[in-house]
C-alpha positions, 0 to 999 in steps of 0.5 A: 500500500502506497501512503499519500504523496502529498503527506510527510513520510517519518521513521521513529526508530524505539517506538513501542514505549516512552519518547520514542511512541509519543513522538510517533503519536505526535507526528500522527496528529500533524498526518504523518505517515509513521514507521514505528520501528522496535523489537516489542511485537507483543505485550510481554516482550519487554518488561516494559509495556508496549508494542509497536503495533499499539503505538501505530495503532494511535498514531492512526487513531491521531490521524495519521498513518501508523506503520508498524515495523519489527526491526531490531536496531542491532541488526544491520541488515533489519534496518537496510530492510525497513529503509527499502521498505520505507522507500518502496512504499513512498516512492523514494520519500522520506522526510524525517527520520527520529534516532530515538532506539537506546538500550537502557540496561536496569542498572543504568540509573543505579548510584554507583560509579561505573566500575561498580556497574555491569559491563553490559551498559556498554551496549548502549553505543550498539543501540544508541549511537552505532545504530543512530549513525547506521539509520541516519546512513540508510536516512542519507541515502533517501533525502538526499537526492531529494534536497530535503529532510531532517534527521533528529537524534534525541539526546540530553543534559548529560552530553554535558554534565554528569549524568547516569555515569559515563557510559550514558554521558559519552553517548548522548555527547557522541550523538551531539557531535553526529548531529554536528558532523553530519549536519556539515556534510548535509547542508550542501544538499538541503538536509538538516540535523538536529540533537534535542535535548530533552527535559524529564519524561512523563515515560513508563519507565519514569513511573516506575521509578517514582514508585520504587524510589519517590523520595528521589523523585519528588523534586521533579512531580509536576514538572515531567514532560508528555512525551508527545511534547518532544514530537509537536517539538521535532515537527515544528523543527521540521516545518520552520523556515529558519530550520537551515539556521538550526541545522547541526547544533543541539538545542533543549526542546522547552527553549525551542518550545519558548521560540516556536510557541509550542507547549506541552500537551497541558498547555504548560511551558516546560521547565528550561534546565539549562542554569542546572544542568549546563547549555549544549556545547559549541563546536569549532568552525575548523574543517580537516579533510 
């Protein structure tokens, strides 16, 4: 089945829960067609509820069009398939795609220093940024010849400061530099890149959380961020004139949101945590081939 050629054609790569599913769901609403990509084809999958059939279901439900892909991120030969799915279905045409697939491992947010922590954190540069750079490869090869797209990576403070330990922080630092690298490359050819940083999630995971360890949690009730927050933000990105201007550098998703006028799914403006937590990173104007 073909999807509409007049529509915006996105990949969300991590769909089945959390970020990931509700930027999906607010691509829908804007009538996006969606793949929503993940390896949760059936509740109980994952100790975490979701799938990605339920997640391309609402993306449906929100009026867009939800396409649900089983594609397990540390499988190259997966993610070849969906990109040739994706370009056979929409005639070559994909707008956007969101790197948003991570492996978090159960003891990611543990208080301990690394060497006290598996070393199977490590698997978050597999899915996470390997898999990022691979997807964004497969991305290239799409927009390219069409002079136009956007690749967003969704990223976090803890590119800049500390946060869940190291095997976290250099990860989301890395994915802020392939925006920044790859954003050098693209810009001749009128495709863009953006890392977002993202404030604390209302997710399934976060709940969870709240419940086994409230006391410390509380300073963030209240202020959490609706997933679907972080989607209304990537398509404004997106859709914006000035996106060229935006291309290549990270940004928190409550400062866009300030600029662009977007608020959460409440209505509320979300919390700006840069005098916390540190601004995005500047990068050198110097090029070495």
């Amino acid at each position: 089945m073909m999807a509409d050629q007049g529509g915006r054609v996105a990949i969300v790569t991590g769909g089945s829960r959390g970020a990931g599913k509700g930027v999906a769901v607010a691509l829908g609403r804007e009538g996006y067609t969606v793949y929503v990509t993940g390896r949760s084809k059936a509740e109980g999958d994952a100790p975490l509820p979701g799938t990605i059939f339920k997640t391309a279901d609402e993306v449906t439900e929100a009026g867009g069009r939800g396409v649900a892909v089983a594609c397990d991120h540390a499988d190259d030969a997966q993610v070849e398939a969906l990109f040739r799915q994706v370009a056979d279905e929409n005639g070559g045409r994909l707008d956007l795609l969101v790197n948003n697939a991570t492996f978090i491992h159960d003891d990611l947010t543990t208080a301990k220093p690394f060497w006290e922590k598996p070393t199977d954190l490590v698997k978050i540069y597999d899915v996470g940024l390997r898999s990022s750079y691979i997807a964004s490869w497969h991305a290239a090869q799409l927009m390219v010849p069409r002079k136009a797209g956007l690749i967003a990576f969704v990223s976090s403070p803890g590119a800049a400061c500390y946060m869940h330990g190291p095997a976290y922080g250099s990860q989301k630092a890395a994915h802020d530099k392939l925006a920044f690298d790859m954003g050098f490359d693209l810009r001749p050819f009128g495709v863009s890149t953006i890392a977002l940083w993202l404030g604390v999630l209302k997710t399934e995971r976060t709940e969870i959380a709240q419940r086994e360890h409230p006391e410390e949690y509380e300073k963030f009730k209240g202020i959490e961020e609706h997933p679907e927050f972080t989607g209304r933000i990537i398509h404004a990105v997106a859709t914006a004139p000035d996106l060229a201007e935006l291309s290549g550098q990270a940004f928190y998703t409550s400062e866009l949101g300030i600029k662009y006028g977007v608020t959460d799914v409440d209505g509320r403006q979300p919390i700006v945590f840069r005098e916390m937590l540190g601004g995005p990173l500047g990068w050198n104007s110097g090029v070495v081939y």
